[in-house]
Each structure stands twice: as structure tokens, then as C-alpha cells.
PAVEXKE-209330 format. One record per residue (C-alpha): x, y, z; residue number from 1. Coordinates in steps of 0.5 Angstrom, whole numbers, padded with zeros to 4 digits, always signed. Layout:
N
+-------+-------+-------+-------+
|  east | north |    up | lumse |
+-------+-------+-------+-------+
|     X |     Y |     Z |   NUM |
...
+-------+-------+-------+-------+
This chain:
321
+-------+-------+-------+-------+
|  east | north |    up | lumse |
+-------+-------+-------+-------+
| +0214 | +0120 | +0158 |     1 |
| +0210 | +0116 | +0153 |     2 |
| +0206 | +0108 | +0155 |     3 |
| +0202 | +0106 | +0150 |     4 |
| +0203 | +0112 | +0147 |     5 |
| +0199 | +0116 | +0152 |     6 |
| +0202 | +0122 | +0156 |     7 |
| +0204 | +0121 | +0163 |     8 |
| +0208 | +0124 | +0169 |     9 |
| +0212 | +0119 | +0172 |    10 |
| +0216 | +0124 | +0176 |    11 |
| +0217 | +0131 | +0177 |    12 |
| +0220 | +0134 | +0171 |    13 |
| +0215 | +0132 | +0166 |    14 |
| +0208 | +0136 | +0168 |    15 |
| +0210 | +0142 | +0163 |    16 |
| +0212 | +0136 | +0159 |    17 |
| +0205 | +0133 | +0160 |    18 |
| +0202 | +0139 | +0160 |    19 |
| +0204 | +0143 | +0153 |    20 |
| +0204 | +0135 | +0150 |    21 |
| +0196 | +0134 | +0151 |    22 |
| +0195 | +0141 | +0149 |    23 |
| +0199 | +0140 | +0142 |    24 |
| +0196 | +0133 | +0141 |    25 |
| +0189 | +0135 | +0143 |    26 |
| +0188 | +0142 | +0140 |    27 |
| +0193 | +0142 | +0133 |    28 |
| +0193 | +0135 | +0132 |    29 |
| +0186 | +0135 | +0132 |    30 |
| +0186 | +0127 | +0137 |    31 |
| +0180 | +0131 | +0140 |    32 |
| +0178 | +0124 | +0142 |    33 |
| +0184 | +0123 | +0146 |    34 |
| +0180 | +0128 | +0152 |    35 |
| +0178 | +0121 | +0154 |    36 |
| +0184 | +0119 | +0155 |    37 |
| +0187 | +0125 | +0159 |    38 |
| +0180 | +0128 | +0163 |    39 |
| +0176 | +0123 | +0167 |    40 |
| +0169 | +0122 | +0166 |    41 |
| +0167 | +0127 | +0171 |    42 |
| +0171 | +0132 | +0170 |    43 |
| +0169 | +0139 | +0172 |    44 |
| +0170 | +0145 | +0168 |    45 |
| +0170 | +0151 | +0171 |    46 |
| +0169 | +0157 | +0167 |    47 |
| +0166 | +0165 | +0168 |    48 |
| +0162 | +0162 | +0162 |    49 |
| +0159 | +0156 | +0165 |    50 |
| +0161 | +0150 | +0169 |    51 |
| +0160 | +0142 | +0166 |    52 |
| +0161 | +0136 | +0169 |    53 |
| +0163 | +0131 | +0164 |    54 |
| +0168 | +0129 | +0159 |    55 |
| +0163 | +0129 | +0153 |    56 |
| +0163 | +0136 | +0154 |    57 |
| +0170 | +0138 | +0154 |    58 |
| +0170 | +0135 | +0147 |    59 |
| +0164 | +0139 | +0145 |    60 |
| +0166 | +0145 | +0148 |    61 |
| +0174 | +0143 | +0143 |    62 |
| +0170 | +0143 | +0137 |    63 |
| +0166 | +0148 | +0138 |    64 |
| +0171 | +0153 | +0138 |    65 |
| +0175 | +0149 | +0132 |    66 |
| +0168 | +0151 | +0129 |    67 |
| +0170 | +0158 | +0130 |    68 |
| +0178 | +0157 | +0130 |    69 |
| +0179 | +0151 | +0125 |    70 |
| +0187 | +0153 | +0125 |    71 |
| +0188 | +0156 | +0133 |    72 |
| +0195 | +0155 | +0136 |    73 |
| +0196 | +0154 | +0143 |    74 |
| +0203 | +0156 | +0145 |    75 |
| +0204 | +0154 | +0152 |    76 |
| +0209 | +0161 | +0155 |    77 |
| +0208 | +0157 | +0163 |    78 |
| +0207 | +0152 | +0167 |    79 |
| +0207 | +0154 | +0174 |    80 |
| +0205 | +0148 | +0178 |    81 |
| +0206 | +0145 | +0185 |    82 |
| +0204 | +0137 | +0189 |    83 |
| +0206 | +0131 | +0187 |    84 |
| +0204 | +0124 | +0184 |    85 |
| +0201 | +0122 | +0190 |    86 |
| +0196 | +0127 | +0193 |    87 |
| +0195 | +0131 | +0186 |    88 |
| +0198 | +0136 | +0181 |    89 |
| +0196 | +0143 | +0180 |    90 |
| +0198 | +0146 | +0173 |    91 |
| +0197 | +0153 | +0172 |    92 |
| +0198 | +0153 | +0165 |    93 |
| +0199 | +0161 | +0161 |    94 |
| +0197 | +0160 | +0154 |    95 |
| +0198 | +0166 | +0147 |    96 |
| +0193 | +0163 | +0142 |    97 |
| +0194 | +0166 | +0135 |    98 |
| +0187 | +0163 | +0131 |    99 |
| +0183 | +0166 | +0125 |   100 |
| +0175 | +0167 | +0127 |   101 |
| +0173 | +0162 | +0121 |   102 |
| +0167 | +0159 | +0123 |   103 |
| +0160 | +0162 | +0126 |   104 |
| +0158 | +0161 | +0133 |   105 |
| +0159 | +0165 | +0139 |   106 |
| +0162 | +0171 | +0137 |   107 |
| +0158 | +0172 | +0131 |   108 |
| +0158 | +0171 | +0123 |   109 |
| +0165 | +0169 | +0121 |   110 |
| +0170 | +0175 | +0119 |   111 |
| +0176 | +0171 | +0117 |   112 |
| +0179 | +0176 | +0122 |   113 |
| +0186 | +0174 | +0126 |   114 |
| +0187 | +0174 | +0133 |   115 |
| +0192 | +0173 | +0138 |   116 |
| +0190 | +0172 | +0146 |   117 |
| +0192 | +0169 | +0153 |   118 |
| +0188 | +0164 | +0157 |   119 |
| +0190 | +0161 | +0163 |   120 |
| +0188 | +0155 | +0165 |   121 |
| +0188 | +0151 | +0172 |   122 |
| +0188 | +0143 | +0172 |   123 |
| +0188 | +0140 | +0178 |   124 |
| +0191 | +0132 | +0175 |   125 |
| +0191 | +0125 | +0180 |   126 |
| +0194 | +0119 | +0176 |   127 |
| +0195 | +0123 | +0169 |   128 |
| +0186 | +0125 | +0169 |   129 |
| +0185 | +0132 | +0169 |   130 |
| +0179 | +0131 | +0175 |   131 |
| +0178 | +0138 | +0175 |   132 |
| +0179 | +0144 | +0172 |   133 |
| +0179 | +0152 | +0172 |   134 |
| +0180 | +0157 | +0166 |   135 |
| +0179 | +0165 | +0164 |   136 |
| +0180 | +0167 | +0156 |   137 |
| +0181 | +0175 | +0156 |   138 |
| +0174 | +0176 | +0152 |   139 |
| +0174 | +0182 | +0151 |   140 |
| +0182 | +0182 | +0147 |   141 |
| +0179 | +0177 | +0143 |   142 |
| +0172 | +0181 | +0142 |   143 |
| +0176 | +0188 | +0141 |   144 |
| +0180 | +0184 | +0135 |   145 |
| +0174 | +0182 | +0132 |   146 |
| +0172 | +0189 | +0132 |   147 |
| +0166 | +0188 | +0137 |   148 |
| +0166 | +0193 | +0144 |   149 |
| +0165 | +0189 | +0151 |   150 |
| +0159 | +0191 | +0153 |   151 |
| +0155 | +0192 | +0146 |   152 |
| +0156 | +0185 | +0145 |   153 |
| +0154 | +0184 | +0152 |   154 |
| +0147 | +0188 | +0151 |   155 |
| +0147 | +0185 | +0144 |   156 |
| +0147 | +0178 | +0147 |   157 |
| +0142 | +0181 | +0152 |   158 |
| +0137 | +0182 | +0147 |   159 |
| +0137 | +0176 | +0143 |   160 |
| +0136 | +0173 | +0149 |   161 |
| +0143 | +0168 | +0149 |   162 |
| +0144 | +0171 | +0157 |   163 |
| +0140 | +0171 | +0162 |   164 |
| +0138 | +0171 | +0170 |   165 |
| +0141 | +0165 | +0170 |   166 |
| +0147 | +0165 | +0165 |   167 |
| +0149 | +0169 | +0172 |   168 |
| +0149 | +0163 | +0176 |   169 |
| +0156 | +0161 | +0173 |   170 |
| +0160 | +0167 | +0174 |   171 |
| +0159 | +0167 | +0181 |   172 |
| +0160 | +0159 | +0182 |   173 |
| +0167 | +0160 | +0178 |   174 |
| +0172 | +0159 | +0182 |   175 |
| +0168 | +0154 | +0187 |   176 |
| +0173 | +0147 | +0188 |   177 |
| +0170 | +0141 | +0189 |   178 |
| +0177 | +0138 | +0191 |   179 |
| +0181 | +0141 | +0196 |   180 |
| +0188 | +0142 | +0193 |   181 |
| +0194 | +0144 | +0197 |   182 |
| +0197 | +0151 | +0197 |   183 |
| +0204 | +0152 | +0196 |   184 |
| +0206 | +0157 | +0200 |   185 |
| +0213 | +0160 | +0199 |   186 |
| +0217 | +0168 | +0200 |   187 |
| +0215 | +0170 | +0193 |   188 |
| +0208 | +0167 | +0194 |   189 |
| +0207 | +0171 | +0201 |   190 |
| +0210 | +0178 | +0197 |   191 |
| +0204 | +0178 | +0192 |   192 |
| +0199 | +0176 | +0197 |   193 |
| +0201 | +0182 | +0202 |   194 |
| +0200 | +0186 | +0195 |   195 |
| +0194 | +0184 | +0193 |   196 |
| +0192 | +0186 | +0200 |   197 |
| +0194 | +0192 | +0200 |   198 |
| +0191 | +0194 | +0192 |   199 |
| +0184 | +0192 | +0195 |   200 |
| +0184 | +0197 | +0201 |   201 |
| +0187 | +0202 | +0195 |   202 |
| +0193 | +0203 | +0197 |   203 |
| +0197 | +0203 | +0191 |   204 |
| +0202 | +0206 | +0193 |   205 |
| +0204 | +0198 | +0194 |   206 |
| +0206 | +0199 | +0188 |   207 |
| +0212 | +0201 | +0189 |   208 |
| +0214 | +0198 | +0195 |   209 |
| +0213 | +0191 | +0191 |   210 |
| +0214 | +0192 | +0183 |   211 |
| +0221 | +0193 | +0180 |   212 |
| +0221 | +0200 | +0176 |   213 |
| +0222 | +0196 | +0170 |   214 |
| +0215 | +0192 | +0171 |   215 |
| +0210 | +0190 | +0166 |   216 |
| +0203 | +0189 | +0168 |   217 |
| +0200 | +0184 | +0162 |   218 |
| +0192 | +0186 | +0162 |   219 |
| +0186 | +0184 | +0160 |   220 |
| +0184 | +0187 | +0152 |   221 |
| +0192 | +0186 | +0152 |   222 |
| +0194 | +0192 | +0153 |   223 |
| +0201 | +0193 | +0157 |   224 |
| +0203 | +0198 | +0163 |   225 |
| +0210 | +0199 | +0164 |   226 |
| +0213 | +0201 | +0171 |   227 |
| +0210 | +0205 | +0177 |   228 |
| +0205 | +0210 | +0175 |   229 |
| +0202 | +0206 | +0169 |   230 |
| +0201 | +0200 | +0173 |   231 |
| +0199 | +0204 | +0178 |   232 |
| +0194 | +0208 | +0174 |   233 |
| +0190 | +0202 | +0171 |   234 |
| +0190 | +0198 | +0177 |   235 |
| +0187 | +0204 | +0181 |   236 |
| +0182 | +0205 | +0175 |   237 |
| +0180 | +0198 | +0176 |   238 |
| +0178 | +0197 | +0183 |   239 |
| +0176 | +0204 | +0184 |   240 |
| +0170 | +0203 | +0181 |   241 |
| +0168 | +0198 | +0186 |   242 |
| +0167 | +0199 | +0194 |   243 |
| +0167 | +0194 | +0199 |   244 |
| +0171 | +0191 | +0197 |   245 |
| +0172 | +0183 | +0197 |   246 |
| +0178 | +0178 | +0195 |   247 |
| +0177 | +0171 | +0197 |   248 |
| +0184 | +0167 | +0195 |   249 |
| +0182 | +0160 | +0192 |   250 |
| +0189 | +0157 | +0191 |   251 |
| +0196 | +0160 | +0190 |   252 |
| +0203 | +0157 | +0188 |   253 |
| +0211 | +0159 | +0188 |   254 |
| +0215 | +0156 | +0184 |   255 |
| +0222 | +0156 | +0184 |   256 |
| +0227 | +0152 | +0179 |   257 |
| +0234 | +0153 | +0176 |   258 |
| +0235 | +0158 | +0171 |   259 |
| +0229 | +0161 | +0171 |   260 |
| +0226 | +0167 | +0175 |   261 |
| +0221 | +0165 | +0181 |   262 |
| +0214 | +0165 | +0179 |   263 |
| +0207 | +0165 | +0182 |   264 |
| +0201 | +0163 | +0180 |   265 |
| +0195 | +0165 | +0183 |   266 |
| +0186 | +0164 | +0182 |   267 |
| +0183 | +0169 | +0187 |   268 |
| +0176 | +0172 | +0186 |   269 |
| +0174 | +0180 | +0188 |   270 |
| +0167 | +0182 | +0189 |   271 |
| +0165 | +0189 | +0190 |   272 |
| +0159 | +0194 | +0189 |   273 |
| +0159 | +0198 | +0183 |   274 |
| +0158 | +0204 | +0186 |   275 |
| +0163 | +0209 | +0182 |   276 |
| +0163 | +0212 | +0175 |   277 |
| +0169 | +0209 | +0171 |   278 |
| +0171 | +0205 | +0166 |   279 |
| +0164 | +0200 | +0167 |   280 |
| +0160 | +0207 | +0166 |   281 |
| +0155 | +0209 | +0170 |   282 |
| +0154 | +0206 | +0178 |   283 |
| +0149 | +0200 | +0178 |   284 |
| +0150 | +0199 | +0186 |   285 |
| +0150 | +0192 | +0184 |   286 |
| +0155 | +0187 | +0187 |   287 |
| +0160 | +0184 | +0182 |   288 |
| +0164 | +0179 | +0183 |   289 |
| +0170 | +0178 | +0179 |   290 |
| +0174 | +0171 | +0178 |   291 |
| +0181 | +0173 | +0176 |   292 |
| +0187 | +0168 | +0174 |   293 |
| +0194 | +0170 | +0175 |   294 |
| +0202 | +0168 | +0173 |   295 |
| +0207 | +0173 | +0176 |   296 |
| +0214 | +0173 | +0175 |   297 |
| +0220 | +0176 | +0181 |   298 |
| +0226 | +0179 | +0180 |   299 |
| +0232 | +0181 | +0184 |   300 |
| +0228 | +0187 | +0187 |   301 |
| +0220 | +0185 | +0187 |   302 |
| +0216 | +0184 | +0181 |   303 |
| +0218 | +0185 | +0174 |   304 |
| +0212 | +0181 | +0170 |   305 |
| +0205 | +0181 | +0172 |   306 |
| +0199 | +0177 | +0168 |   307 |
| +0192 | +0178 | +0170 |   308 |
| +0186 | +0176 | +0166 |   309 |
| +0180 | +0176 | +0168 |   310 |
| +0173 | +0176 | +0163 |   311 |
| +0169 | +0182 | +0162 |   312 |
| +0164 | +0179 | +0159 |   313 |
| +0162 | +0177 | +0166 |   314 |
| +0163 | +0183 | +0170 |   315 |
| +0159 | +0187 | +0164 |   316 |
| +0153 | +0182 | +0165 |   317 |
| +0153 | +0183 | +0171 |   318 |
| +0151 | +0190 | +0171 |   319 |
| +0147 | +0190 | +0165 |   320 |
| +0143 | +0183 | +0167 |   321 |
+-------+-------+-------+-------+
């Protein structure tokens, strides 16, 4: 619904409405000004990168990037939200991003390079505000397209000095919330906890018992993992480099509508000590935490579709710093 053209929910139906319409006016229209009407004042935004706390930096934070990516396109795949206009809605919104890497900035000279990759970002909103927001980029899909390897990068930002000691104290507030928001618990969502539980104590073989054999796993870099075993194999991968293992679950939320499959979004935060060789190369015996957003999707026997994204930039400085 439109008042004054302003965006607003004014009933349930209209959060995905809302949600893709913001987007698409404030990103590809280029109204970045009209972040004043859709984010309060103070909003907080919160990141593995870093966390801000007014509205003027959620525009700089739009035109830098637009620096860097003038012709980038969000195409929302999902909404997945749940509460209501009286005690707050919480979106969860899975975008593909298509851009080319026109401009200098973060990821270095301009290589006119073009990329395509995932974010989801998490808006709690209270009378049409976004009041306080969570978001993962898929880093090192954007880092691998533009020719770079996580951790060089890591080490070359290390160098010129552009991460330090205290760039670290973001990744570990990431998923910090300073508005409690209600969860929404359903079947779906109490089938992916237990999942997530028992793949933190490694025992992987949840992974039959939970995931249809026509699973896919879409993962951080992009990559896609098909049915058990390679689903299996790279979640073994990723934990087993870890011990004492940790998983903290910071909100999570089932949706059911018709016509579409039962889907679940979920922002949980794992922390372990790096203690085995694997995919982040020699032990460091350092603590690592590790903030991940998730969009799962069910089917007639568990789950059929997985998105995990998380940001290697921040475990890699983690280890290196």
C-alpha cells in the first residue's frame, strides 16, 4: 500500500510488498534519500564488517557500494517473515544481486568484472521503520568472481593496515539485538533446530534423517551440494575444522502460506576453537565465532533447499589478526 507515495503495511499480505518495493526504489531507482523515510533515525545495522547506529550511515554505506557497483540489481528471491503491526514485524529477505565492479573502493581498482551473489538481510520494522537490522553478504562469492582468494585478500588488508584489533570487535557483536523480537516456532522450525543441533555435535548422519535425497545446499562462494553425501561432505568440512563447538540460536521463524512450500528463516551464531587442519589451513587454536543467516525450504519428506551464508572474510580474520 502507497500513502503519500510512502510504502507502507497496512495488513499482513503486504510485508513481501513492502520489503521488495523499498528495495527496488531505494537501490535501482537510486531515491537513496528515501532511506530517511523507510529506517529511523537510529537505527542499528548490524554486520560481521561492523555495526552503525544512525540512518546517515545506512546512506553512505548505499552510496559506497553504488560507488563500486552503480548498475547492481537486488532480485528479492524470499521473504520469510513473521509478528504483527502491533508488537513489530521481522523480515528475512534472500536476495541475488547481479552488479559489475565499476568503481575503486573495498574490493580494490575497478576491474569492470561482473558478479552475481546472495545476501540476506534480517529487518525487524515497527510502524513502517526499520529499527534495527542484521545482514551477511557471501564475501568470498563476490571475492572469487573478482579473481581474489579469501584469505590473500585478508592478509593484504592486514598489511596495508585496513583490519585490525579492533575490526574484530564487529564480527563478535554481529548478531547482538538490542530489541528483543519474538520467535516463531512451528514443526518446520523445531525439525531445523534439532538438525542444527545434532550437525554441531557432528553427527552428520542427521543429514539423512532430516534432508530429502533430492536436497540442495546453496553455500557460501556459491557452490551447490546435491543429496546426501555432498551435503553431508561439506558441512562435515566446515564444522570439522572446529572443536568445542558452540551454537547460540538469536531468532528463528516458520512460515507457512499457500501455494508455497513451508519455509524457514533462521540467524544463529557458531563459535569453536580452531583446532583441526582443513579448509582454513593450519590450526590457529584460536576461538572463532561465526555469525550465519539462513532461508530453508521443506518438502514432502524434510528439507529440499538450504541457503547458508556466512562471511569468510571475518572467520579469516580472525585467525590471521
Amino acid at each position: 500500500m502507497t500513502i503519500n507515495n510512502k510504502l507502507i503495511i497496512s495488513k499482513n499480505l503486504e510485508v513481501e510488498k513492502f520489503i521488495y518495493g523499498i528495495t527496488y526504489e531505494i537501490w535501482e531507482n537510486r531515491q537513496i534519500d528515501h532511506i530517511n523515510d523507510y529506517y529511523s533515525k537510529d537505527v542499528i545495522v548490524r554486520s560481521p564488517t561492523k555495526t552503525t547506529y544512525k540512518c546517515i550511515d545506512v546512506i553512505n554505506s548505499t552510496k559506497s557500494t553504488l560507488t563500486q557497483f552503480p548498475d547492481r540489481q537486488l532480485i528479492g528471491e524470499d521473504v520469510i517473515w513473521s509478528g504483527n503491526l502491533h508488537e513489530g514485524i521481522l523480515s528475512s529477505h534472500r536476495i541475488l544481486s547481479t552488479a559489475s565492479h565499476l568503481g575503486d573502493g573495498f574490493y580494490g581498482k575497478a576491474s569492470g568484472k561482473k558478479l552475481t551473489y546472495r545476501v540476506i538481510a534480517d529487518c525487524f520494522i515497527i510502524d513502517n521503520k526499520i529499527i534495527e537490522e542484521w545482514i551477511v553478504r557471501d564475501e568470498t562469492s563476490i571475492l572469487n568472481q573478482l579473481g581474489y582468494n579469501v584469505k590473500n585478500f585478508v592478509q593484504i588488508k592486514i598489511n596495508n593496515k585496513s583490519f585490525d584489533l579492533n575490526s574484530l570487535k564487529y564480527t563478535k557483536n554481529s548478531f547482538n539485538f538490542k530489541r528483543y523480537v519474538k520467535n516463531h516456532a512451528n514443526d518446520f522450525t523445531k525439525t531445523y533446530k534439532n538438525n542444527l543441533y545434532d550437525l554441531i555435535n557432528k553427527n552428520f548422519s542427521c543429514i539423512n534423517k532430516y534432508y530429502e535425497r533430492s536436497a540442495k545446499t546453496i553455500w557460501t562462494g556459491g557452490k551447490v551440494y546435491y543429496s546426501y553425501n555432498q551435503i553431508e561432505k561439506i558441512w562435515s568440512k566446515f564444522l570439522s575444522c572446529f572443536n568445542e563447538l558452540e551454537l547460540v540460536v538469536h531468532y528463528f521463524s516458520g512460515l507457512v502460506e499457500p501455494h508455497l512450500h513451508p519455509r524457514v528463516s533462521i540467524r544463529w551464531t557458531i563459535s569453536g576453537r580452531h583446532s583441526n587442519e582443513g579448509m582454513y589451513g593450519t590450526p590457529s587454536f584460536k576461538k572463532i565465532e561465526i555469525p550465519v543467516l539462513a532461508h530453508i525450504e521443506f518438502g514432502k519428506y524434510g528439507i529440499r533447499r538450504e541457503y547458508i551464508i556466512f562471511d569468510e572474510i571475518s572467520i579469516w580474520k580472525q585467525i590471521l589478526i
